[in-house]
N, C-alpha and C positions, 0 to 999 in steps of 0.2 A: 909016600904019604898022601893021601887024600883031601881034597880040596873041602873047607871046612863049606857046611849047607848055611845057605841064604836064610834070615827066619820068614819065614810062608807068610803072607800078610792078604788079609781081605778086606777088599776095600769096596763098604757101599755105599752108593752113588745113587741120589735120588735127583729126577730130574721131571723137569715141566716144560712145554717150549722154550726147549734148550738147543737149539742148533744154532744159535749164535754165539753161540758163548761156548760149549762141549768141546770142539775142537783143538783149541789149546788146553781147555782143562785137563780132558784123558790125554794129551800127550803130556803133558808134563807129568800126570800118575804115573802111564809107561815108561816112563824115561827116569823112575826113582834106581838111586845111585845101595848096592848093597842087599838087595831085598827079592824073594820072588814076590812079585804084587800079580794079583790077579783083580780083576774088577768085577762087578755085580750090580749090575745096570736096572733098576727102576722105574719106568716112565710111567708117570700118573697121565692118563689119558690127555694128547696133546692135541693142538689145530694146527701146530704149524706139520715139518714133517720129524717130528724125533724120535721117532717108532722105528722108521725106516733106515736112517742115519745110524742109530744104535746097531741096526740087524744088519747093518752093509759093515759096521766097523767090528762086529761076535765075530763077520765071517772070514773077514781078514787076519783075527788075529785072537787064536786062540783063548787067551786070557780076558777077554772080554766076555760076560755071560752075560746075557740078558732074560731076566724073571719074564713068564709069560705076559701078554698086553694087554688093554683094554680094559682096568680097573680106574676108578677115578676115586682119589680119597681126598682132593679138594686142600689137602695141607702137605707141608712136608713133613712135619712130625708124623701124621698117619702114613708117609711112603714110607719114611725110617722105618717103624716099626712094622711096614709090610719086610721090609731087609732084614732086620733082626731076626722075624718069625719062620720066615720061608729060605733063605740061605741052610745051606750042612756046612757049620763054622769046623766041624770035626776036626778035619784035618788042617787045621790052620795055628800058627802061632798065636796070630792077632788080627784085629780088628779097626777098621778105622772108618771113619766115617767121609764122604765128600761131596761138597755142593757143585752144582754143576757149572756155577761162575768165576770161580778163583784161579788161581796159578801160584803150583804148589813147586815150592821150593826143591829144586832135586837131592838134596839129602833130609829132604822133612821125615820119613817113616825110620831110616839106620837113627839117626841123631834122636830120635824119638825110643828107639827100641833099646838105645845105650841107656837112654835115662833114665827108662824103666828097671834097668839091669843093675845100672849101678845106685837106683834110691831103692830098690825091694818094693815098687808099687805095682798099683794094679791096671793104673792109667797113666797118660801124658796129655797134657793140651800145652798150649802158648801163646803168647802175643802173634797179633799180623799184624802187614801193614797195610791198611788199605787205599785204594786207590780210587782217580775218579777220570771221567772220558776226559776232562780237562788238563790233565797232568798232574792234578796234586795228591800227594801223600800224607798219611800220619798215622803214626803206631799208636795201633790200639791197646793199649797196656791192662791187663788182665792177671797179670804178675805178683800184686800185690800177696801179704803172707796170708796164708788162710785162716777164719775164723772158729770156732767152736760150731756153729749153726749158720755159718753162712752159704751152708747148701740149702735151706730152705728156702732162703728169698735169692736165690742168684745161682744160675749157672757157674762153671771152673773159667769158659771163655765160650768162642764160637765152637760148636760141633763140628765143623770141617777140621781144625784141627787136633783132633781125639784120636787117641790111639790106645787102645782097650786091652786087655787078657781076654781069655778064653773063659776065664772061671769068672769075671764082671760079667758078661756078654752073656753069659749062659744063667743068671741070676736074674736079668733084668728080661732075657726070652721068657722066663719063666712065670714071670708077672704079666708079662703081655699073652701068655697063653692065655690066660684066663678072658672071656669077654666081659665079665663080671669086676673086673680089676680096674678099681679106679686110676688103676698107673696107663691104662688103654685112652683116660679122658686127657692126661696131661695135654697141655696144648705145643711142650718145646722138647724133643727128644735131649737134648744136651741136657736140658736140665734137670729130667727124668735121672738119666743117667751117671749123674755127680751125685744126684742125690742118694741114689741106691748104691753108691761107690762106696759115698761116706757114710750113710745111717749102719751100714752090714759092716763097716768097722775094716776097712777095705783104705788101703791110703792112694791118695792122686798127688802127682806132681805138675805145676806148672812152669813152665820154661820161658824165661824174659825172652829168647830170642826169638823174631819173630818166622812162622815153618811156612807162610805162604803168603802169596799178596791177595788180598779180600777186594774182589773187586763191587764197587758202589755205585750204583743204578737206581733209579725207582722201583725197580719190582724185588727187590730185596725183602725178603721176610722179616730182618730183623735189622739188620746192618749196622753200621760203626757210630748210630745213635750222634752222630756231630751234626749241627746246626741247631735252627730255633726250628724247624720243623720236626724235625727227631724228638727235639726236647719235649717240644708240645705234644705229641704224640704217645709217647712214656709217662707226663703227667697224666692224660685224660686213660690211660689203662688202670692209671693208680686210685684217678678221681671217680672211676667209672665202676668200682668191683672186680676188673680182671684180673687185675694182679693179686689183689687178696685171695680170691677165688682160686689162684693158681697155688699160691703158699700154701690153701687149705690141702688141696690135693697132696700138695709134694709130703707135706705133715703127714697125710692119713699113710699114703706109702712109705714113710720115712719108718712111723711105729711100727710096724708090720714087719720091719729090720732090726728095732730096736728096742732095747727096755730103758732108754732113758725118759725118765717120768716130764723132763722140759718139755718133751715133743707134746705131750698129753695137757701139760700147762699151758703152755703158747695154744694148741689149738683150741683151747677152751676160752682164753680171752680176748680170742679175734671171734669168737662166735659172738660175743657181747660189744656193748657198742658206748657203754656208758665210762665217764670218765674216771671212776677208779679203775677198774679195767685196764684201763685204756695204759694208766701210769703204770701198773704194773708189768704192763707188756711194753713200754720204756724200758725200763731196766734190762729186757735183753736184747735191745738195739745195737749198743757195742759190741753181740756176737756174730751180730748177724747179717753184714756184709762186708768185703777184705778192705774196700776204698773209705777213706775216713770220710770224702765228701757223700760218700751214699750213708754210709752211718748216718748223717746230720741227716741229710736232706730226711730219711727215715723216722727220725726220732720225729721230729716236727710235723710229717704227714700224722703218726700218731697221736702225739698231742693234740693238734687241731684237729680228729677225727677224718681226716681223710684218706685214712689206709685202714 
């Protein structure tokens, strides 16, 4: 009898002056327990040496690709979607995404690819836990049950731990083909991608346990949001237009998936700014994030106009 196949899994990895941190990262991808993993390496144009580091580590070890060099797209969302557009996903199961600072779990992609199998989705994400140079930890809980529209205003969790289909992956290249496609302006590929998961009627699972330790730095893009500086930081996005700004997007590509007429309403009463308005786009506060304290905090940005 023959030994049953691995599911094929591609895994892309976008990185920035990453050689402090890369080394344990890609060993712990190589060392996933059940899986062929292969990687697909990204370097948005670096100062330190990760150009080089990457090409010393393609030539060591087959399953390492590394995309041509010398592009600079200034975000990680733009590297993702250089991964998305330029990788051949063809021959592959799945997909998964990874930051070049974590340390991932060695059964994070089998335990991931079970859970796809056994809910009928299209995706997986999870809790991490994140960690800090000082020692301490704390789970990021991202778990809670999902909402009716709480893909609009909110990612599934972090994009490192995402693990996609073929036929997700090949819907959201398809949006990014286009240069004209407001889904190319998104500023957070994760949440690009929950959203076109759920608006196409496509289901996602998330997994309480946590599939990797998130590690927490200052140069973190996004990170585990704990402290008053984080905090502060998330209001003035909210105070400031960005995050509005970013819901409109996910909206305008959310319809483009969907005939549900809410998407068409909500986007019409964040264009306005007056307080009927404003009440009425209340009312679908309760759908539109999983944690009860961002519902409130929401509703209230609302009310007080500043969201």
């Amino acid at each position: 009898m023959s030994k049953p196949m691995h599911p094929k899994i591609a895994v892309c990895l976008a990185t920035y002056n990453g050689t402090y941190y890369l080394p344990e990262q890609l060993d712990s991808i190589l060392k996933q327990i059940g899986v062929a993993v292969f990687v697909f390496v990204s370097v948005d144009a670096s100062i330190d040496d990760t150009e080089a580091w990457v090409d010393a580590h393609a030539q060591m070890d087959s399953r390492v690709v590394v995309l041509p060099h010398g592009e600079r797209f200034g975000s990680a969302a733009k590297n993702f979607f250089r991964l998305l557009q330029d990788v051949n996903f063809s021959e592959f199961d799945y997909v998964s995404f990874a930051d070049q600072d974590d340390i991932w779990e060695q059964d994070k992609l089998i335990r991931h690819v079970q859970l796809m199998q056994q809910n009928n989705v299209d995706a997986v994400s999870s809790n991490v836990m994140a960690f800090w140079p000082d020692g301490d930890t704390k789970l990021i809980d991202k778990a809670q049950p999902q909402r009716e529209l709480d893909y609009l205003f909110e990612s599934a969790g972090p994009g490192c731990t995402f693990l996609m289909s073929s036929t997700l992956v090949s819907e959201v290249r398809r949006l990014l083909s286009d240069p004209a496609s407001i889904a190319t302006q998104v500023a957070l590929h994760d949440w690009l991608v929950y959203a076109v998961c759920r608006a196409s009627g496509k289901k996602w699972f998330i997994d309480s346990k946590p599939s990797l330790q998130y590690r927490q730095h200052e140069k973190n893009v996004v990170g585990a949001n704990s402290g008053l500086k984080a905090k502060l930081s998330r209001l003035r996005k909210i105070s400031n237009g960005w995050y509005k700004g970013e819901v409109l997007k996910i909206l305008a590509v959310s319809y483009q998936l969907s005939n549900n007429p809410k998407l068409l309403t909500i986007s019409g009463l964040l264009e306005k700014s007056d307080l009927l308005s404003r009440l009425k786009l209340l009312r679908f506060s309760p759908q539109a994030r999983r944690k009860l304290s961002d519902r409130f905090i929401l509703g209230l940005m609302i009310v007080f106009g500043l969201f």
